[in-house]
PDBQT receptor file of N, H, CA, C and O in Angstrom, charges set to zero:
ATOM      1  N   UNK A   1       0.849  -1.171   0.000  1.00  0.00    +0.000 N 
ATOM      2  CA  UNK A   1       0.000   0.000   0.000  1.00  0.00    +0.000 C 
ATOM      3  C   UNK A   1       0.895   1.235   0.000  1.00  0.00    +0.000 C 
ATOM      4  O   UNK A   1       1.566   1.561   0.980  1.00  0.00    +0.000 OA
ATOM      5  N   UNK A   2       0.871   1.862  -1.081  1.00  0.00    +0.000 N 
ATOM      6  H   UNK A   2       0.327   1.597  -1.877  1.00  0.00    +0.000 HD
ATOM      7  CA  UNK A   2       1.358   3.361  -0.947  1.00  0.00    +0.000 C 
ATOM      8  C   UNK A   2       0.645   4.358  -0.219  1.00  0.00    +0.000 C 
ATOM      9  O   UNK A   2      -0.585   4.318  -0.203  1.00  0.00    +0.000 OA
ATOM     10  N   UNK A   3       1.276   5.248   0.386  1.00  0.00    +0.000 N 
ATOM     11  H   UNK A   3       2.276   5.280   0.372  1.00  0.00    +0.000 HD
ATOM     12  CA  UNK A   3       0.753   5.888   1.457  1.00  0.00    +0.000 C 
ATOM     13  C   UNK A   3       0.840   7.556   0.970  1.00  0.00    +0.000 C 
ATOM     14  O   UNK A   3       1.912   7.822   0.426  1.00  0.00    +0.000 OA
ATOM     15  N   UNK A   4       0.130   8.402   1.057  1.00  0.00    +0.000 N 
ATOM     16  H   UNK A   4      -0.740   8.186   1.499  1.00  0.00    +0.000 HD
ATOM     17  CA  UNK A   4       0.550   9.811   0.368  1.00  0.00    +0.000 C 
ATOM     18  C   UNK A   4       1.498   9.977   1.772  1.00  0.00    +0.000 C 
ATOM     19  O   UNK A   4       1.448   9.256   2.768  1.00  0.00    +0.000 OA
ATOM     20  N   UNK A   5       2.647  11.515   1.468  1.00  0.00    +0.000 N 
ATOM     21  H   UNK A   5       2.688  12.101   0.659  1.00  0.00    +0.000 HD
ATOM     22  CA  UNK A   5       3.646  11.967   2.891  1.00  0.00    +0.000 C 
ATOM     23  C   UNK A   5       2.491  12.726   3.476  1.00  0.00    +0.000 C 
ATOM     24  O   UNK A   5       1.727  13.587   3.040  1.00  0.00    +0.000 OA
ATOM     25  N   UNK A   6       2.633  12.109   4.597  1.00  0.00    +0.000 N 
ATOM     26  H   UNK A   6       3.253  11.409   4.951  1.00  0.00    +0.000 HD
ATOM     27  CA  UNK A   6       1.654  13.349   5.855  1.00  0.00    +0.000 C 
ATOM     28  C   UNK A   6       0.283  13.095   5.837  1.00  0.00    +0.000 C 
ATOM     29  O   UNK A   6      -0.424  13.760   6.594  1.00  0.00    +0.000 OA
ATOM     30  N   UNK A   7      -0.388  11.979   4.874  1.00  0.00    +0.000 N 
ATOM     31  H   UNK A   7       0.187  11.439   4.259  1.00  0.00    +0.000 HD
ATOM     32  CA  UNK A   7      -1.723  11.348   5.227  1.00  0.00    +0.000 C 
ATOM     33  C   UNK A   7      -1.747   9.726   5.443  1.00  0.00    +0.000 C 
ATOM     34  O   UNK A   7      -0.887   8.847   5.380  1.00  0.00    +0.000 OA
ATOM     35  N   UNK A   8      -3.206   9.756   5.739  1.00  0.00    +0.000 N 
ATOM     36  H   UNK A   8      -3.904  10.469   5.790  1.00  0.00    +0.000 HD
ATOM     37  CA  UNK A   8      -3.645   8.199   5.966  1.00  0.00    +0.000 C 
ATOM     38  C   UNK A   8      -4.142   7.365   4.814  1.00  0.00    +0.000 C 
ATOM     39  O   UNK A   8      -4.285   6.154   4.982  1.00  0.00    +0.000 OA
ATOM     40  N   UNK A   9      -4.397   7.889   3.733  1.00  0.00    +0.000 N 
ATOM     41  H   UNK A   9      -4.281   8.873   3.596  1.00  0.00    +0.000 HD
ATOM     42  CA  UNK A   9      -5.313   7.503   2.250  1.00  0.00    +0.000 C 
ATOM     43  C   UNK A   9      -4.305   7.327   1.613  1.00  0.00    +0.000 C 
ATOM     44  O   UNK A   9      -3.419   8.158   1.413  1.00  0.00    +0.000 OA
ATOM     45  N   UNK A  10      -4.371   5.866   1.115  1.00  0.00    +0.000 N 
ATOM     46  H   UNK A  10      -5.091   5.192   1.277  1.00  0.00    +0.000 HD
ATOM     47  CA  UNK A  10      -3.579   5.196  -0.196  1.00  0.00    +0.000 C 
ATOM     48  C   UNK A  10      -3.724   6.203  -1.761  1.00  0.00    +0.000 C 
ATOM     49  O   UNK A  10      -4.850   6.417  -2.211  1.00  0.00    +0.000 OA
ATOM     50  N   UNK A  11      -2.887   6.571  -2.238  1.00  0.00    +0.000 N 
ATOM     51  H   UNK A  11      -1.973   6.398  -1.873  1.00  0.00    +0.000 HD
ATOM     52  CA  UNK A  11      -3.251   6.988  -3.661  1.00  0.00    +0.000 C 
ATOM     53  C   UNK A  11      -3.763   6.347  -3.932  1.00  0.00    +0.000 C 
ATOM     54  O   UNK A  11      -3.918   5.316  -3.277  1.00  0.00    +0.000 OA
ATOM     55  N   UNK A  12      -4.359   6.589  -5.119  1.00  0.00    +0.000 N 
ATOM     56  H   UNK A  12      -4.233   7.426  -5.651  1.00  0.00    +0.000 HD
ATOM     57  CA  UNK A  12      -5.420   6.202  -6.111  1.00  0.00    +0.000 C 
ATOM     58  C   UNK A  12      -6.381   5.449  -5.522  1.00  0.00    +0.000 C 
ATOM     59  O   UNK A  12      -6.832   4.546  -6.226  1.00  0.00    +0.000 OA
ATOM     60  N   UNK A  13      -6.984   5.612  -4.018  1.00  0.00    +0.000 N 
ATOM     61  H   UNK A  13      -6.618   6.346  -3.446  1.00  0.00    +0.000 HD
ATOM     62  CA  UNK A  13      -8.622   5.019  -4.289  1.00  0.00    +0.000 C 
ATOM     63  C   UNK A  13      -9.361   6.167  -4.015  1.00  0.00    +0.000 C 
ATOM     64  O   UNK A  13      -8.869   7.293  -3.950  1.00  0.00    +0.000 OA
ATOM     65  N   UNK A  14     -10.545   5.896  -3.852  1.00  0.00    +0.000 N 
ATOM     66  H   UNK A  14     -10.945   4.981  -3.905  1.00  0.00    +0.000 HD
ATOM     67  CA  UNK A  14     -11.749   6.295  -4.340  1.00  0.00    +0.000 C 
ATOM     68  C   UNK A  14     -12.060   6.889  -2.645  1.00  0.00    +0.000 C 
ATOM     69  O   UNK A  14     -12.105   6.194  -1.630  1.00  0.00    +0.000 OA
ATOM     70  N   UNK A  15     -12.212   8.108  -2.738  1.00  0.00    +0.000 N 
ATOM     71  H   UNK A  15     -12.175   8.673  -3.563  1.00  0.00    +0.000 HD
ATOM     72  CA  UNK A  15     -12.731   8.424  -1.373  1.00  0.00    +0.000 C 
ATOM     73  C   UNK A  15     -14.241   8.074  -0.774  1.00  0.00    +0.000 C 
ATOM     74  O   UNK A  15     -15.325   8.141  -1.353  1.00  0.00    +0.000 OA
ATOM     75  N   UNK A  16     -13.995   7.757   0.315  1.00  0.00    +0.000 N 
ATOM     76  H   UNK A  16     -13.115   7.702   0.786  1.00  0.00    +0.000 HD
ATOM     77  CA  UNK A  16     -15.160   7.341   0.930  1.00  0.00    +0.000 C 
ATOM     78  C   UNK A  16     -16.735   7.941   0.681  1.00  0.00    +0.000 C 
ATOM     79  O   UNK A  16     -17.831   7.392   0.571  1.00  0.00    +0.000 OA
ATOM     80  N   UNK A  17     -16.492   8.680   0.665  1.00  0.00    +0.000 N 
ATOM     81  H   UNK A  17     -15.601   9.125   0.755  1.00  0.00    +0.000 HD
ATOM     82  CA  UNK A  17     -18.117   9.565   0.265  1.00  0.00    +0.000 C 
ATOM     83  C   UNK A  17     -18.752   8.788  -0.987  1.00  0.00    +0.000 C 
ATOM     84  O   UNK A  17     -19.911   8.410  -1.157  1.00  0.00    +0.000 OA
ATOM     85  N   UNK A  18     -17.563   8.663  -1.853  1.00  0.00    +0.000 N 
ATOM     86  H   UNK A  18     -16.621   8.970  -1.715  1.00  0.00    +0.000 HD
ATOM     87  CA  UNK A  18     -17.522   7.906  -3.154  1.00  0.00    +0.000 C 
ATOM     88  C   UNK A  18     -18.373   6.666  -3.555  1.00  0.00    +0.000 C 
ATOM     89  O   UNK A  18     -19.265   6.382  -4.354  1.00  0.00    +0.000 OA
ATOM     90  N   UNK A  19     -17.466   5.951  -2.371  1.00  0.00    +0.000 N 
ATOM     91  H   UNK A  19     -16.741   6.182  -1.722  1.00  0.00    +0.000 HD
ATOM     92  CA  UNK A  19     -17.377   4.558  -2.614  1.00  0.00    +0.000 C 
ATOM     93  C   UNK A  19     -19.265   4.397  -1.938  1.00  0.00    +0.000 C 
ATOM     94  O   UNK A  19     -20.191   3.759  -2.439  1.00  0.00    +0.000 OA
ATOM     95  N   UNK A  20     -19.256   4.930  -1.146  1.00  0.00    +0.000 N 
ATOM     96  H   UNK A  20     -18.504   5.448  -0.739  1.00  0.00    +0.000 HD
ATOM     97  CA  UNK A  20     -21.010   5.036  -0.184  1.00  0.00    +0.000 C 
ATOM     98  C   UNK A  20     -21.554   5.726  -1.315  1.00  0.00    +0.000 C 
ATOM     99  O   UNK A  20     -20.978   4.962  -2.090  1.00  0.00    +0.000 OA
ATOM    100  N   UNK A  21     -22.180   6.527  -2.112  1.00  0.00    +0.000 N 
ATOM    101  H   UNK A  21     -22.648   7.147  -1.483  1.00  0.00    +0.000 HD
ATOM    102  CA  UNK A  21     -22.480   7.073  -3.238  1.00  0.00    +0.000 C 
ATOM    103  C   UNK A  21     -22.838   5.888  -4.465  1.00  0.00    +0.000 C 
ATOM    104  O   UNK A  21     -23.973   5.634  -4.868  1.00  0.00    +0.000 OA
ATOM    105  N   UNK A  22     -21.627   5.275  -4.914  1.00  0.00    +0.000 N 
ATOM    106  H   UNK A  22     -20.705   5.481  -4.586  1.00  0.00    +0.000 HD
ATOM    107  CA  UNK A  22     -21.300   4.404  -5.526  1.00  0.00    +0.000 C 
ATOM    108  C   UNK A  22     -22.453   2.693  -5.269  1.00  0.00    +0.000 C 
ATOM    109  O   UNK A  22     -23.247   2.140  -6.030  1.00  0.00    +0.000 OA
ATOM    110  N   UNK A  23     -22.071   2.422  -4.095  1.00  0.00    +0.000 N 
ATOM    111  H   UNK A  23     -21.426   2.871  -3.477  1.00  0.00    +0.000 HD
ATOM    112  CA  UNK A  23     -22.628   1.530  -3.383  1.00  0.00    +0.000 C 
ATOM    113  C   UNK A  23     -24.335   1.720  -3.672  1.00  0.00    +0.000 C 
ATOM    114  O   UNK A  23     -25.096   0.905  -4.194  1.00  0.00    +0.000 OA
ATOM    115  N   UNK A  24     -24.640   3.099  -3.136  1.00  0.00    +0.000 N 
ATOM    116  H   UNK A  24     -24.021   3.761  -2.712  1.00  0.00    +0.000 HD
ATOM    117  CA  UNK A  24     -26.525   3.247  -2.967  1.00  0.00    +0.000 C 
ATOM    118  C   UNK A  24     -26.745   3.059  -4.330  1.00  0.00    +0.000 C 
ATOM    119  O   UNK A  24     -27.613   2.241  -4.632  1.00  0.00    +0.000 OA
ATOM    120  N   UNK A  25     -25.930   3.850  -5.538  1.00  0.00    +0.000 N 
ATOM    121  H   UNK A  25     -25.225   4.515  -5.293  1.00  0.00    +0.000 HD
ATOM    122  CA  UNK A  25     -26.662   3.651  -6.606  1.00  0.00    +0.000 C 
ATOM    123  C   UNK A  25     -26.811   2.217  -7.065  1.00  0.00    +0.000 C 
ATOM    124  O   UNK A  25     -27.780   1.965  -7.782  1.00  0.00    +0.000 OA
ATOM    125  N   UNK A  26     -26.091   1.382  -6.789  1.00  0.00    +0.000 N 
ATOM    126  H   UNK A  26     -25.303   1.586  -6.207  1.00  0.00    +0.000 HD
ATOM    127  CA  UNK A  26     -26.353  -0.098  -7.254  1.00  0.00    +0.000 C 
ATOM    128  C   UNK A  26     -27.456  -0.603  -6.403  1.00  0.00    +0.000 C 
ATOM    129  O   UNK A  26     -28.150  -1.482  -6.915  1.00  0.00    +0.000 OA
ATOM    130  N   UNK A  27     -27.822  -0.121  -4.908  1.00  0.00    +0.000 N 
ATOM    131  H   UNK A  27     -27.258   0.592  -4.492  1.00  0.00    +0.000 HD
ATOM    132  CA  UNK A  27     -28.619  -0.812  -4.200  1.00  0.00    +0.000 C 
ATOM    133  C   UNK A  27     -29.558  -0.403  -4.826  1.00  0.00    +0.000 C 
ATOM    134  O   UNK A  27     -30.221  -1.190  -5.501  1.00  0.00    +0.000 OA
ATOM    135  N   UNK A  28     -29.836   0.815  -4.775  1.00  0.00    +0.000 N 
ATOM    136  H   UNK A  28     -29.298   1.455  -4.227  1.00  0.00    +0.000 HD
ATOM    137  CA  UNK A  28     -31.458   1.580  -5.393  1.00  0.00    +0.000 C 
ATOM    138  C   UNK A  28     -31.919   0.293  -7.128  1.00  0.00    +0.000 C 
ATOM    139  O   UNK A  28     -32.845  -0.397  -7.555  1.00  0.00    +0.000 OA
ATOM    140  N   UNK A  29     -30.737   0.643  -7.435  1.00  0.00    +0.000 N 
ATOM    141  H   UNK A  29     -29.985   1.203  -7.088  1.00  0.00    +0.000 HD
ATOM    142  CA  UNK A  29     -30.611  -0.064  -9.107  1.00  0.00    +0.000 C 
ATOM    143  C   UNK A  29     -31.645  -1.371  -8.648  1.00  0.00    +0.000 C 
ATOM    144  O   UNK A  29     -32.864  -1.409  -8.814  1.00  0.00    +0.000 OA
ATOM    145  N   UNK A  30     -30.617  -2.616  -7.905  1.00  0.00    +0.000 N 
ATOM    146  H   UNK A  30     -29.627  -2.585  -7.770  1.00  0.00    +0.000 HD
ATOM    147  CA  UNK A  30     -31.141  -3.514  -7.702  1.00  0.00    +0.000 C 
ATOM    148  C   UNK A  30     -32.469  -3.859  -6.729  1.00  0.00    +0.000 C 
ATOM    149  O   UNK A  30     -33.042  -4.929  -6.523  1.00  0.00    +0.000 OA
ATOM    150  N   UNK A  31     -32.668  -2.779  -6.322  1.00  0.00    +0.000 N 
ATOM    151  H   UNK A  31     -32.203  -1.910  -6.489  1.00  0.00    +0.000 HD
ATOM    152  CA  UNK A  31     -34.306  -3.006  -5.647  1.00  0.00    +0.000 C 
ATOM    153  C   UNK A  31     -35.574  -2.199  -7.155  1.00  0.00    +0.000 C 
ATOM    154  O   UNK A  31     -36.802  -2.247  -7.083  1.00  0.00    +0.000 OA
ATOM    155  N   UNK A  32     -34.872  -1.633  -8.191  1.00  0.00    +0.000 N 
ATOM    156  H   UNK A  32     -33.875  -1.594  -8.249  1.00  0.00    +0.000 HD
ATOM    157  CA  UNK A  32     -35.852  -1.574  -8.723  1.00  0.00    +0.000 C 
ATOM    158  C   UNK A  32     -36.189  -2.849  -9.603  1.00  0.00    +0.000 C 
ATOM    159  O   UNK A  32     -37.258  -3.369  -9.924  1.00  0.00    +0.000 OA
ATOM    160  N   UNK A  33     -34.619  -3.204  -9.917  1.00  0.00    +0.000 N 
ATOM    161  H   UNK A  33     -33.751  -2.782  -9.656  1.00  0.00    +0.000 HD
ATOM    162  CA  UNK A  33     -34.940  -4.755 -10.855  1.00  0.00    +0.000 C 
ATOM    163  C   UNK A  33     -35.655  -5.535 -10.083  1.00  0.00    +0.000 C 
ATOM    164  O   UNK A  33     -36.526  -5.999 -10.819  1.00  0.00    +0.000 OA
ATOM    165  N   UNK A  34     -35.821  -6.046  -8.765  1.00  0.00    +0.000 N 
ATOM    166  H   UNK A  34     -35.114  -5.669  -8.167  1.00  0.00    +0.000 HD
ATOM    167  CA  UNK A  34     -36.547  -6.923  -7.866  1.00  0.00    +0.000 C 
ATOM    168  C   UNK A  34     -37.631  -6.431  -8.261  1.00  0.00    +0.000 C 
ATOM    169  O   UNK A  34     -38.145  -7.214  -9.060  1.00  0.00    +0.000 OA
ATOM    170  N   UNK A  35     -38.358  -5.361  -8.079  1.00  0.00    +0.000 N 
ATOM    171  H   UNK A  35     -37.941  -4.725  -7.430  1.00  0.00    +0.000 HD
ATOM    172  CA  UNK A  35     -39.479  -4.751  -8.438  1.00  0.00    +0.000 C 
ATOM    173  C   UNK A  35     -40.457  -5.166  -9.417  1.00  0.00    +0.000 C 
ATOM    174  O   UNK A  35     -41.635  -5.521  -9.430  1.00  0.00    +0.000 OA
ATOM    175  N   UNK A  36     -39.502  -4.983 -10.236  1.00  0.00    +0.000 N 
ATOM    176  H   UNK A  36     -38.545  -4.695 -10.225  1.00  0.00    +0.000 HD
ATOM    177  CA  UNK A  36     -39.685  -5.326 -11.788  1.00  0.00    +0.000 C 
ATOM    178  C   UNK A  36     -40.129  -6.919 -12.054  1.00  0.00    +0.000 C 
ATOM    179  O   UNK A  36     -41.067  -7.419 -12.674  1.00  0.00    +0.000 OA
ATOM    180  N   UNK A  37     -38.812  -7.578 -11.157  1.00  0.00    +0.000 N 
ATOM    181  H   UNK A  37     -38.050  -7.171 -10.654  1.00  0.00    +0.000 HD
ATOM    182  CA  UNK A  37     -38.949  -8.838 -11.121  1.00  0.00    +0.000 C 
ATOM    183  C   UNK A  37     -40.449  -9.265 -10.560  1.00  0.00    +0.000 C 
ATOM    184  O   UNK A  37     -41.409  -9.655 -11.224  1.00  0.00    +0.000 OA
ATOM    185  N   UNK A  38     -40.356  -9.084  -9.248  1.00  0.00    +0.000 N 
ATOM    186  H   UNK A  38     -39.575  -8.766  -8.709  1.00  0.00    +0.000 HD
ATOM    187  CA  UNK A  38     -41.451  -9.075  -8.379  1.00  0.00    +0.000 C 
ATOM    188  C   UNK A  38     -42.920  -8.997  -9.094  1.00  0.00    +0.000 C 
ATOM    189  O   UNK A  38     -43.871  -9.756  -8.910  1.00  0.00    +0.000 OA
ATOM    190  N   UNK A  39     -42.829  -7.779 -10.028  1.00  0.00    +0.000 N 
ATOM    191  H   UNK A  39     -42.056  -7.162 -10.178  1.00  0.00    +0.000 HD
ATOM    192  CA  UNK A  39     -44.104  -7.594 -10.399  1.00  0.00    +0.000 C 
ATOM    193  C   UNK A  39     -44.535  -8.299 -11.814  1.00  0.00    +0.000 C 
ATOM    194  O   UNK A  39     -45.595  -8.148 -12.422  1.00  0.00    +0.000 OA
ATOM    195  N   UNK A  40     -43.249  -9.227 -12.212  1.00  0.00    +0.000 N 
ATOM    196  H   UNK A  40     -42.388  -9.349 -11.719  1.00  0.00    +0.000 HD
ATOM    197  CA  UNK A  40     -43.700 -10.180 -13.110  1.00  0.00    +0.000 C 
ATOM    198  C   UNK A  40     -42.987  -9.147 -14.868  1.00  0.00    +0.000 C 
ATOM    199  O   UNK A  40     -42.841  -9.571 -16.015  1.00  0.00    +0.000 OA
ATOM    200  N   UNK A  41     -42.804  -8.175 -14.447  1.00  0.00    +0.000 N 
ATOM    201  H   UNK A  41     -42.922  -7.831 -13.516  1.00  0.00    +0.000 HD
ATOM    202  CA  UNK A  41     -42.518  -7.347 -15.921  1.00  0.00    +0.000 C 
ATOM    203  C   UNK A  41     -41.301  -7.597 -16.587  1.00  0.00    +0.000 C 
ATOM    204  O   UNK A  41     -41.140  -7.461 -17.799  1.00  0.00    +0.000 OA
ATOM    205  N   UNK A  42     -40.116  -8.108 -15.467  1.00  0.00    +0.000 N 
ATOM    206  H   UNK A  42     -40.247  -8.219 -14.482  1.00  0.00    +0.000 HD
ATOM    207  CA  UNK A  42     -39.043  -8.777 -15.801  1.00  0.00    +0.000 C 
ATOM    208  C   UNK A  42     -38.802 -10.492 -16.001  1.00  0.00    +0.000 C 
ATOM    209  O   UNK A  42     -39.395 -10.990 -15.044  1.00  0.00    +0.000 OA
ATOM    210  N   UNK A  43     -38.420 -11.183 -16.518  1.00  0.00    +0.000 N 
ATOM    211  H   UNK A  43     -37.938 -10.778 -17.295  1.00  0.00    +0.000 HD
ATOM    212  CA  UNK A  43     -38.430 -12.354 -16.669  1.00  0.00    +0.000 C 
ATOM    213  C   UNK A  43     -37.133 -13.269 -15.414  1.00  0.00    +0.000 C 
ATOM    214  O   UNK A  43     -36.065 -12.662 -15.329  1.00  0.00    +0.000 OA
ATOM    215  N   UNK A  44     -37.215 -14.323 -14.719  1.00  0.00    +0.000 N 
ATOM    216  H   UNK A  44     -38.082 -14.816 -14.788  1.00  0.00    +0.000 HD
ATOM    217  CA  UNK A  44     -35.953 -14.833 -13.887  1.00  0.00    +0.000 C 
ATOM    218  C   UNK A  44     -34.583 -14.404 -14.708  1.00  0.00    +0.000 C 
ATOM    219  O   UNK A  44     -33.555 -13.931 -14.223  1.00  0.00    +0.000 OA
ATOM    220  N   UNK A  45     -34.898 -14.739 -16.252  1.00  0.00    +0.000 N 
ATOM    221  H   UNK A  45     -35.733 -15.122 -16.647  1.00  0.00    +0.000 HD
ATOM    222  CA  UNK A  45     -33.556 -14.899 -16.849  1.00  0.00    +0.000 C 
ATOM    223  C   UNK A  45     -33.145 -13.231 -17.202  1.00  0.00    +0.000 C 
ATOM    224  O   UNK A  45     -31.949 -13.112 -17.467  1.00  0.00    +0.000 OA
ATOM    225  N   UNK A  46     -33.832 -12.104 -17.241  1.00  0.00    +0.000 N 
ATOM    226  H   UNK A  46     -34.804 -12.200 -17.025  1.00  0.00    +0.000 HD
ATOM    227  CA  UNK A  46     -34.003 -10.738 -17.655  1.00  0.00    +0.000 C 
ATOM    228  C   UNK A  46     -33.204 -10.507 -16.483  1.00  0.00    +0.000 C 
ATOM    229  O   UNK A  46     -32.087  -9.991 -16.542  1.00  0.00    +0.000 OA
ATOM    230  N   UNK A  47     -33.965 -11.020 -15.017  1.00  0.00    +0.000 N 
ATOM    231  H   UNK A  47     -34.871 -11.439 -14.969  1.00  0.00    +0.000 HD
ATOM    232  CA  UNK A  47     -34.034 -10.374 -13.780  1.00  0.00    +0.000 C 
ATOM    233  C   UNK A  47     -31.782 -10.607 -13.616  1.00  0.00    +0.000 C 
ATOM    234  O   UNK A  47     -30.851  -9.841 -13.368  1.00  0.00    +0.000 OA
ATOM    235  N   UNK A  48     -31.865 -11.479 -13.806  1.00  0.00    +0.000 N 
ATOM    236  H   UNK A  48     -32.621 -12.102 -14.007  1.00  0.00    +0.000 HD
ATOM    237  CA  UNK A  48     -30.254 -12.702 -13.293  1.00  0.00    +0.000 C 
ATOM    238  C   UNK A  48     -29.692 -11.427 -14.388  1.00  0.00    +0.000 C 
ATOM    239  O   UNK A  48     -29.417 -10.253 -14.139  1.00  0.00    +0.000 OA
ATOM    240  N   UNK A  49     -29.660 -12.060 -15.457  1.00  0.00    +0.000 N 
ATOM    241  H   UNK A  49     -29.883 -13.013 -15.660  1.00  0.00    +0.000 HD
ATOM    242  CA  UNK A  49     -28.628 -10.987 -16.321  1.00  0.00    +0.000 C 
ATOM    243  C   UNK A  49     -28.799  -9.697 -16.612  1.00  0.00    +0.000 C 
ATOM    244  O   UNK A  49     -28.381  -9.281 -17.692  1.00  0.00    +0.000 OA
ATOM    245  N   UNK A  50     -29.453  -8.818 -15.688  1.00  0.00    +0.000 N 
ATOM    246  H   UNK A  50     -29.792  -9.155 -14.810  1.00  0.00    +0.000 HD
ATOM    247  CA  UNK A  50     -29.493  -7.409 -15.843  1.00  0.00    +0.000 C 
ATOM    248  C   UNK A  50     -28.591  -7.141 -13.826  1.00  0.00    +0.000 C 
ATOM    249  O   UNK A  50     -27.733  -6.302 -13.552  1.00  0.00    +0.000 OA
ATOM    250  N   UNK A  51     -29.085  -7.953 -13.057  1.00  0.00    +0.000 N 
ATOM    251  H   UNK A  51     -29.782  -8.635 -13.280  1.00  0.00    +0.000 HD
ATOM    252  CA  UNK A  51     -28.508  -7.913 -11.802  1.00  0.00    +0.000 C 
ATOM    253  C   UNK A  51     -26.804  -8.546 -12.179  1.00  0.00    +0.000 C 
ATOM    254  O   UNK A  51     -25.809  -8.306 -11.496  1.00  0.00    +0.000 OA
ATOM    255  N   UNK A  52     -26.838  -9.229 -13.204  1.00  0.00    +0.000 N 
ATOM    256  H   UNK A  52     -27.647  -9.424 -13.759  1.00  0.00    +0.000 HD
ATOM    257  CA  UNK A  52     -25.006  -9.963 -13.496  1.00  0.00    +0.000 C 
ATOM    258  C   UNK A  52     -24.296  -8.767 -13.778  1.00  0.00    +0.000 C 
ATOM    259  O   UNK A  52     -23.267  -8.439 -13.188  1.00  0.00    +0.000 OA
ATOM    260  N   UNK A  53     -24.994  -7.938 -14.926  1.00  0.00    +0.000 N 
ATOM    261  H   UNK A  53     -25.831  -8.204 -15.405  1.00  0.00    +0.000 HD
ATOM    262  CA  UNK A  53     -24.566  -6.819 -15.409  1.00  0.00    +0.000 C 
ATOM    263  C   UNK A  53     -24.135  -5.930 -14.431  1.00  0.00    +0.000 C 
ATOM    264  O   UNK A  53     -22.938  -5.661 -14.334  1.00  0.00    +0.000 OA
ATOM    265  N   UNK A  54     -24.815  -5.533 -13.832  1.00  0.00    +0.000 N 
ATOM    266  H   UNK A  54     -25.788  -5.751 -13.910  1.00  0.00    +0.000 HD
ATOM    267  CA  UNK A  54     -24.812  -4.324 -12.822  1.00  0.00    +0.000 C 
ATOM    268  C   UNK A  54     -23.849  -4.937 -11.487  1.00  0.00    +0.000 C 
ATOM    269  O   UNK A  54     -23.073  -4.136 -10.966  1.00  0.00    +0.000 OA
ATOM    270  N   UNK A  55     -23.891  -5.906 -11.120  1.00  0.00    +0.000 N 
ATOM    271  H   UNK A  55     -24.521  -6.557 -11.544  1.00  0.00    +0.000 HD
ATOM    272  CA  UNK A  55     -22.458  -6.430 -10.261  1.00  0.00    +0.000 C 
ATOM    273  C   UNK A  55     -21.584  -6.316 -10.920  1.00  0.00    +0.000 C 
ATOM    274  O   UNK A  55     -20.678  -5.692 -10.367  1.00  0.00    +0.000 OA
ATOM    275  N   UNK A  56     -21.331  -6.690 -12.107  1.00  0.00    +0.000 N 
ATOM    276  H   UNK A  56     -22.067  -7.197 -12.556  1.00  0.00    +0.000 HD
ATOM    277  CA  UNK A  56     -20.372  -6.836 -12.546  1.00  0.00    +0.000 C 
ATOM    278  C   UNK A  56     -19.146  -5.223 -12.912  1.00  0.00    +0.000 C 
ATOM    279  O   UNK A  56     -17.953  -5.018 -13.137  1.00  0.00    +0.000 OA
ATOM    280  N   UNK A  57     -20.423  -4.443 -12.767  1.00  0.00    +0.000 N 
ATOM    281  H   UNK A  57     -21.392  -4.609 -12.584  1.00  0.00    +0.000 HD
ATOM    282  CA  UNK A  57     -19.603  -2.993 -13.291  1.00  0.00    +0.000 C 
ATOM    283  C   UNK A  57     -18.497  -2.998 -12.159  1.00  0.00    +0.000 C 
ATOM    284  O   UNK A  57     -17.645  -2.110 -12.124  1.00  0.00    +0.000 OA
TER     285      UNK A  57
C-alpha cells in the first residue's frame, strides 16, 4: 500500500463519500430490478442478467 507523505489515504482510491455514493446507486438499481422482477414485468432470466450486469460494473 502506498501511502501519500503526511496522510492516511492510499493513492489512487476512491474516497469514501464515493465509494457510499457508488454503493446506494447499485442498491437503489437492484431493488428496482426486484421490483420489476417481483411484479412479473421482468423475466428470472431478464431479472439474473441485468442484476449480473450491474455487479459486474
Amino acid at each position: 500500500m502506498v501511502m501519500m507523505q503526511g496522510g492516511s489515504e492510499p493513492e489512487g482510491d476512491v474516497p469514501p463519500e464515493q465509494e457510499v455514493a457508488d454503493n446506494s446507486d447499485y442498491l437503489d438499481e437492484l431493488e428496482k430490478l426486484a421490483e420489476l422482477h417481483d411484479k412479473g414485468i421482468l423475466t428470472d432470466e431478464e431479472f439474473q442478467a441485468k442484476k449480473k450486469q450491474l455487479l459486474g460494473q
